[in-house]
C-alpha atoms as an extended CHARMM CRD file, in Angstrom:
* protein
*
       103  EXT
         1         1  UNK       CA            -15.5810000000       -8.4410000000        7.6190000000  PROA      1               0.0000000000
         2         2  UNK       CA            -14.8610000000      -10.6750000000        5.2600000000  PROA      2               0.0000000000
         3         3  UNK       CA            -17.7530000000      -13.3060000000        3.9440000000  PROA      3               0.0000000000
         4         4  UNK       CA            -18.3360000000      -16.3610000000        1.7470000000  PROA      4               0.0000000000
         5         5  UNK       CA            -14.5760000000      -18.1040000000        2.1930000000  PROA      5               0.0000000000
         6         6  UNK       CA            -16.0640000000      -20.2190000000        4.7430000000  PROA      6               0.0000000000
         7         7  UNK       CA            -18.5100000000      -21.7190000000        2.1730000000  PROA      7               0.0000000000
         8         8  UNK       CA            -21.4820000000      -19.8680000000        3.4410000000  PROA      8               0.0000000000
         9         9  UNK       CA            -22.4180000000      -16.3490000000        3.1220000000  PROA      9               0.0000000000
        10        10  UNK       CA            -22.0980000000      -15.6880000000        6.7430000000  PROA      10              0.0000000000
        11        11  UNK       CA            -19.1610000000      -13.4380000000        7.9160000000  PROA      11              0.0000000000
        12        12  UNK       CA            -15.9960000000      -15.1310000000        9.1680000000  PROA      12              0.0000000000
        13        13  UNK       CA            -14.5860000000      -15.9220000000       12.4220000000  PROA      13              0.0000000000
        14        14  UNK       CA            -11.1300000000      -13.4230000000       13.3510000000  PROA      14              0.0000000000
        15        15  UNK       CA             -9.4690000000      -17.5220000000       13.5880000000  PROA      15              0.0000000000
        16        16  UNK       CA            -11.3150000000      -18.1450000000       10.2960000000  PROA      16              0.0000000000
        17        17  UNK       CA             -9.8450000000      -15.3860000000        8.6320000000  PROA      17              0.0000000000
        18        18  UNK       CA             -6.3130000000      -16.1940000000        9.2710000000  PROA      18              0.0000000000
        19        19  UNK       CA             -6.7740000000      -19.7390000000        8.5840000000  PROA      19              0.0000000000
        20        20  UNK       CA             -7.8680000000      -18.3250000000        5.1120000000  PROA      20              0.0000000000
        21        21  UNK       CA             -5.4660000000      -15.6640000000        4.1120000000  PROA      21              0.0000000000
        22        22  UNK       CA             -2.0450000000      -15.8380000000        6.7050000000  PROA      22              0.0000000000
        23        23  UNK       CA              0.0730000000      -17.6920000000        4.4510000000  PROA      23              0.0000000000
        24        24  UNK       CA             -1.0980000000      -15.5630000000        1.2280000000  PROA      24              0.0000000000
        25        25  UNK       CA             -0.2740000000      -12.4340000000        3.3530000000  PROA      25              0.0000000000
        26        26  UNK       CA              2.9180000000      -13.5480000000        5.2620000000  PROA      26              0.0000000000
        27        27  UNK       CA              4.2310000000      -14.1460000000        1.2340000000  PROA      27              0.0000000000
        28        28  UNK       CA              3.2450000000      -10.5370000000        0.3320000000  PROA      28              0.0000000000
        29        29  UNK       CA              4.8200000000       -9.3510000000        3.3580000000  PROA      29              0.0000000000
        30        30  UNK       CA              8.0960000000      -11.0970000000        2.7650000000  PROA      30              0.0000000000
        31        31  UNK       CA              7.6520000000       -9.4980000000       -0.8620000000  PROA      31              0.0000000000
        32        32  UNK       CA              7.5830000000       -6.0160000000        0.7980000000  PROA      32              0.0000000000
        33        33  UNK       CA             11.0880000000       -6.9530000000        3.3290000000  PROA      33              0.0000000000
        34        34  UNK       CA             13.0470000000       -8.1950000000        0.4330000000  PROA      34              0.0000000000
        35        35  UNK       CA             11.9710000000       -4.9100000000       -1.7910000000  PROA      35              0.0000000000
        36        36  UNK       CA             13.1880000000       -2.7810000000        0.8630000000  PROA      36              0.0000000000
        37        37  UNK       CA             16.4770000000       -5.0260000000        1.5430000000  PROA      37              0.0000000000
        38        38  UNK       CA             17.2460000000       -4.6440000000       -2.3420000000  PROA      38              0.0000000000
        39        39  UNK       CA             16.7910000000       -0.6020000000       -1.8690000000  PROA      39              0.0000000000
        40        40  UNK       CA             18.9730000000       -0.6190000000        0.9900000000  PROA      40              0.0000000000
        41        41  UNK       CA             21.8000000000       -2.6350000000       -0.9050000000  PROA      41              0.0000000000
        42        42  UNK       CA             21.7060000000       -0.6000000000       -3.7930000000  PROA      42              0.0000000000
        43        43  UNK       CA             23.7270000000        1.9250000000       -2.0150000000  PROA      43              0.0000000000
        44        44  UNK       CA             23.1320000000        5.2520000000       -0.4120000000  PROA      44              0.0000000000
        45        45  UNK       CA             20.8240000000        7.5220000000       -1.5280000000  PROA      45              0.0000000000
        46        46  UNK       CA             17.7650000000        9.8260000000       -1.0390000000  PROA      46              0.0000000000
        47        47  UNK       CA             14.3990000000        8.4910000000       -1.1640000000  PROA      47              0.0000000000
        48        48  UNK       CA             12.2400000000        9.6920000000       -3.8400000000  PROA      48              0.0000000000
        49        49  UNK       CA              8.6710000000       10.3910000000       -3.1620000000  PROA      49              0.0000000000
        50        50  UNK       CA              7.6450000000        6.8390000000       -3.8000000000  PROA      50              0.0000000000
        51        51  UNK       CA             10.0900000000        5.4390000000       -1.4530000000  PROA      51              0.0000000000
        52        52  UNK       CA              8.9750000000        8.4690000000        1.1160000000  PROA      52              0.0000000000
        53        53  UNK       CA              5.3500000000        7.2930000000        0.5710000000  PROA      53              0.0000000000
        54        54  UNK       CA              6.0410000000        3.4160000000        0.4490000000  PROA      54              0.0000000000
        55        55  UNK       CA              7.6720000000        3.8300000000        4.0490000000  PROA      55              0.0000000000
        56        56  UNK       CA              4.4680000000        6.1980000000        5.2910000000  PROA      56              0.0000000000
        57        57  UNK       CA              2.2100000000        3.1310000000        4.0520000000  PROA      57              0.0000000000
        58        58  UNK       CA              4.4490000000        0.5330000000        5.8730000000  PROA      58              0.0000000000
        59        59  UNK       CA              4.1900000000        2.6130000000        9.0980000000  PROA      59              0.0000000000
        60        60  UNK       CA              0.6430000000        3.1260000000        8.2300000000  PROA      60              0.0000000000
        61        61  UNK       CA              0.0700000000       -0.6830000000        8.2540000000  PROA      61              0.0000000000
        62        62  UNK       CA              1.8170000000       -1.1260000000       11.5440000000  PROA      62              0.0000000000
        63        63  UNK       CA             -0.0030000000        1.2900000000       13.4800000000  PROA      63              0.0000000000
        64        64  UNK       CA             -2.6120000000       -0.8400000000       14.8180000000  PROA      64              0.0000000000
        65        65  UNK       CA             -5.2940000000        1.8350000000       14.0850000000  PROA      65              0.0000000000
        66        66  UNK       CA             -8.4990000000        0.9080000000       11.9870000000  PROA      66              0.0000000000
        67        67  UNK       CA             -9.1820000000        1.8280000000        8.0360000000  PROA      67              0.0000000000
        68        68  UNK       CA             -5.4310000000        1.1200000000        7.4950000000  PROA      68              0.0000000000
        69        69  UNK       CA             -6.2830000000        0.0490000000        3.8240000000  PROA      69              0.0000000000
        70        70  UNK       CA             -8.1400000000        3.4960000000        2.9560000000  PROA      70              0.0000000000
        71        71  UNK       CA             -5.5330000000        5.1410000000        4.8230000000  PROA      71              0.0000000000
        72        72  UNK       CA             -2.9680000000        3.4920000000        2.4680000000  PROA      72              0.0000000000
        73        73  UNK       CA             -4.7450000000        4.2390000000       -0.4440000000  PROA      73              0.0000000000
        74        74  UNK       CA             -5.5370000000        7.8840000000       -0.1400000000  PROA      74              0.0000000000
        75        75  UNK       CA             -1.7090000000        8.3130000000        1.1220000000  PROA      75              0.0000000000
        76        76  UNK       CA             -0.5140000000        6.7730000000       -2.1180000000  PROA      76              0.0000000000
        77        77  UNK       CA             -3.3330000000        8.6940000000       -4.0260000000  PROA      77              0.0000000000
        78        78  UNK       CA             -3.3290000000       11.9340000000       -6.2260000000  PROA      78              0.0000000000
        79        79  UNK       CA             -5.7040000000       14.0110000000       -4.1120000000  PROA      79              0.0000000000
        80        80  UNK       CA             -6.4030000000       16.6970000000       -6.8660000000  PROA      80              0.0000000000
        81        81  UNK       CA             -9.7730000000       16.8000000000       -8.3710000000  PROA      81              0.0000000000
        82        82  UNK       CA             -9.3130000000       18.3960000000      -11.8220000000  PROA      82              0.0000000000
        83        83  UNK       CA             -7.8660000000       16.7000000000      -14.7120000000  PROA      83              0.0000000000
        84        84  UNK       CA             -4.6990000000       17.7030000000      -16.3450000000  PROA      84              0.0000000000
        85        85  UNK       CA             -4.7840000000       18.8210000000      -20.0000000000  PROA      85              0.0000000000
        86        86  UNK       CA             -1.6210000000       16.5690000000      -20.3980000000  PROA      86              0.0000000000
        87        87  UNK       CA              0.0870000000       13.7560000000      -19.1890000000  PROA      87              0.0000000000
        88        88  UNK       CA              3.8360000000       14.1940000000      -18.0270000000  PROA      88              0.0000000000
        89        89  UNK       CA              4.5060000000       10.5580000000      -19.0390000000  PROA      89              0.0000000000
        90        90  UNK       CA              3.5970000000        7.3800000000      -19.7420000000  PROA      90              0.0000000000
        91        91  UNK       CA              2.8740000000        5.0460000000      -16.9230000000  PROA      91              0.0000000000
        92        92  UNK       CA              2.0220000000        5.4520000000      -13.8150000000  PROA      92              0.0000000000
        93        93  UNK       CA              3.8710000000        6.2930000000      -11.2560000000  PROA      93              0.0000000000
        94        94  UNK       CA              2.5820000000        4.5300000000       -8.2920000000  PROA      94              0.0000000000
        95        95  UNK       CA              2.8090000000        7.1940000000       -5.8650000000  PROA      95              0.0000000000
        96        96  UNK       CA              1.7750000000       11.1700000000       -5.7310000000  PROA      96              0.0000000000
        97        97  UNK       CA              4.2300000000       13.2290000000       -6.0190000000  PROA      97              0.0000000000
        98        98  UNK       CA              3.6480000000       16.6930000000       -3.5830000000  PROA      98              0.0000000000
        99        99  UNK       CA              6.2960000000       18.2030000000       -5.5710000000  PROA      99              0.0000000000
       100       100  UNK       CA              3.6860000000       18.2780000000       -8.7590000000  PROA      100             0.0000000000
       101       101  UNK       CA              0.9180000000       19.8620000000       -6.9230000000  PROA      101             0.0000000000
       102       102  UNK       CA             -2.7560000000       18.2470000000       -6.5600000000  PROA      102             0.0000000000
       103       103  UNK       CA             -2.9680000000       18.1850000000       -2.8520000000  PROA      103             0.0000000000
């Protein structure tokens, strides 16, 4: 739970919370509607493996089960535990991609 926000180092109410962090949150998750609006008007198309793995996460979020951050993260996570003698390119990508092994 979270603590501190509430000037005190004593964990916050559920009301306290949302008094904190709802209109942060509602922002990011307009963010995430209009993102997936601009995919959708930029014509048909498969998804890639990010776009496979972006929906997952937003179902993950919705699902009303517990841990849905760590679930997030490991789904959006390179499960492989060795390092690779060489990078494929620069950047990251954002996502793993099954299709490259690692997991």
């Amino acid at each position: 739970m979270a603590a501190g926000a509430n000037g005190g180092g004593t964990p916050m109410t559920r009301a306290q919370v949302v008094d904190a962090y709802f209109m942060e949150h509602r922002a990011r998750l307009h963010d995430v509607a209009a993102f997936l609006d601009r995919v959708d008007r930029a014509g048909a198309g498969d998804d890639d493996f990010r776009m496979r793995a972006f929906r997952a996460a937003v179902a993950i979020v919705g699902d009303g089960r517990p841990d849905r951050a760590r679930r997030v993260l490991e789904l959006l996570s390179d499960p492989s535990s060795e390092p690779v003698a060489k990078a494929g390119m620069k950047g990251a990508t954002g996502a793993h991609d099954p299709a490259k092994g690692g997991g």
